[in-house]
N, C-alpha and C positions, 0 to 999 in steps of 0.2 A: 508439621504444617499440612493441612487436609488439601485437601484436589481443587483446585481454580477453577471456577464455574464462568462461562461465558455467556454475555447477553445473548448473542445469537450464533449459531453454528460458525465454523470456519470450512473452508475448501482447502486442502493441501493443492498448490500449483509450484510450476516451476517456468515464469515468465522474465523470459532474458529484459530489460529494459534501461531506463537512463534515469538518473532523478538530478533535478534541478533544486538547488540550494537558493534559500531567500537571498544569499549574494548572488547570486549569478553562476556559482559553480554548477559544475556538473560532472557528475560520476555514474559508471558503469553500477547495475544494480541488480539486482532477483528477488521479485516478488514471491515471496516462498507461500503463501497464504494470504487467503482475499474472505471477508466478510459481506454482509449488505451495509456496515456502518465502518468497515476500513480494512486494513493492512497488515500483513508482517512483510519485512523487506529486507536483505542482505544490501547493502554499499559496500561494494568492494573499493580499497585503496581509498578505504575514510575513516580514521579513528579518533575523530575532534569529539572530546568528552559532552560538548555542550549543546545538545540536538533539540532534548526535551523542548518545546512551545511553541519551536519555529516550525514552517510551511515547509513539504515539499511539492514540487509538482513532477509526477510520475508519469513515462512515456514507455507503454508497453510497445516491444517489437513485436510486428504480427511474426510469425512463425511461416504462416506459407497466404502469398497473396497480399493483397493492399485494401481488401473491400472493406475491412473495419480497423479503427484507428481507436485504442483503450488509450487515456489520459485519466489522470486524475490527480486531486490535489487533497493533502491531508496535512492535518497536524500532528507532528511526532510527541505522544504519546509514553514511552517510554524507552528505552535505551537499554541494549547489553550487548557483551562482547559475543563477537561474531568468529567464524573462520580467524587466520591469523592476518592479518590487513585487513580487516572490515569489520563492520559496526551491526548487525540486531536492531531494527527499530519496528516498530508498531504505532500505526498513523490510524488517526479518524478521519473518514473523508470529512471535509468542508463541501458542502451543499449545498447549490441556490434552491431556494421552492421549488422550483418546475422539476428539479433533480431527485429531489427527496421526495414529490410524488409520484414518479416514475418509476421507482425504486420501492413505496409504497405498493404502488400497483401492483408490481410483478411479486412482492411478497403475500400478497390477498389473493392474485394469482396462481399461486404456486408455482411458479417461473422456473425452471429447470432448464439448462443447456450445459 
């Protein structure tokens, strides 16, 4: 099988954070990798087979300080086994306009941080 090409680059990161299940749950998470169009994310202490379609909404812990607050919401994408208690998933943000051209911008920009 040849080498998986991706729309647009990834960032390897390691953001401690929380993800919210379209029921209501909520589990401990790590966002392993961040695109401009979505996610890879470890859940620890979640191995429910059936992720693929539903929403999560992701609450990054700042690391040091409170001045910025990273939220986001994606759709799961697809699914694979993770560490041993936790699941592998890969979300696309869901985006309103104003978000997507924002996100727009700083790609036309060349946005770096």
């Amino acid at each position: 099988m040849g080498k998986r090409r991706r729309r647009v680059p990834r960032v390897a990161v390691d953001w401690p954070a929380t993800c919210r299940l379209s029921d209501g749950r909520v589990h401990d998470a790590v966002v392993r990798d961040v695109s401009m169009i979505g996610a890879g994310l470890e859940i620890i202490g979640f191995t429910e087979p059936d992720l693929v379609g539903r929403l999560l909404n992701v609450n990054v812990e700042p690391i040091t300080g409170t001045a910025v607050a990273l939220c986001f919401t994606g759709e799961v994408k697809h699914r694979a086994a993770g560490k041993p208690g936790s699941v592998r998933v890969g979300i696309a943000f869901v985006l309103s306009e104003v978000e997507r051209s924002v996100l727009d911008a700083l790609t036309a920009a060349e946005a770096t941080w």
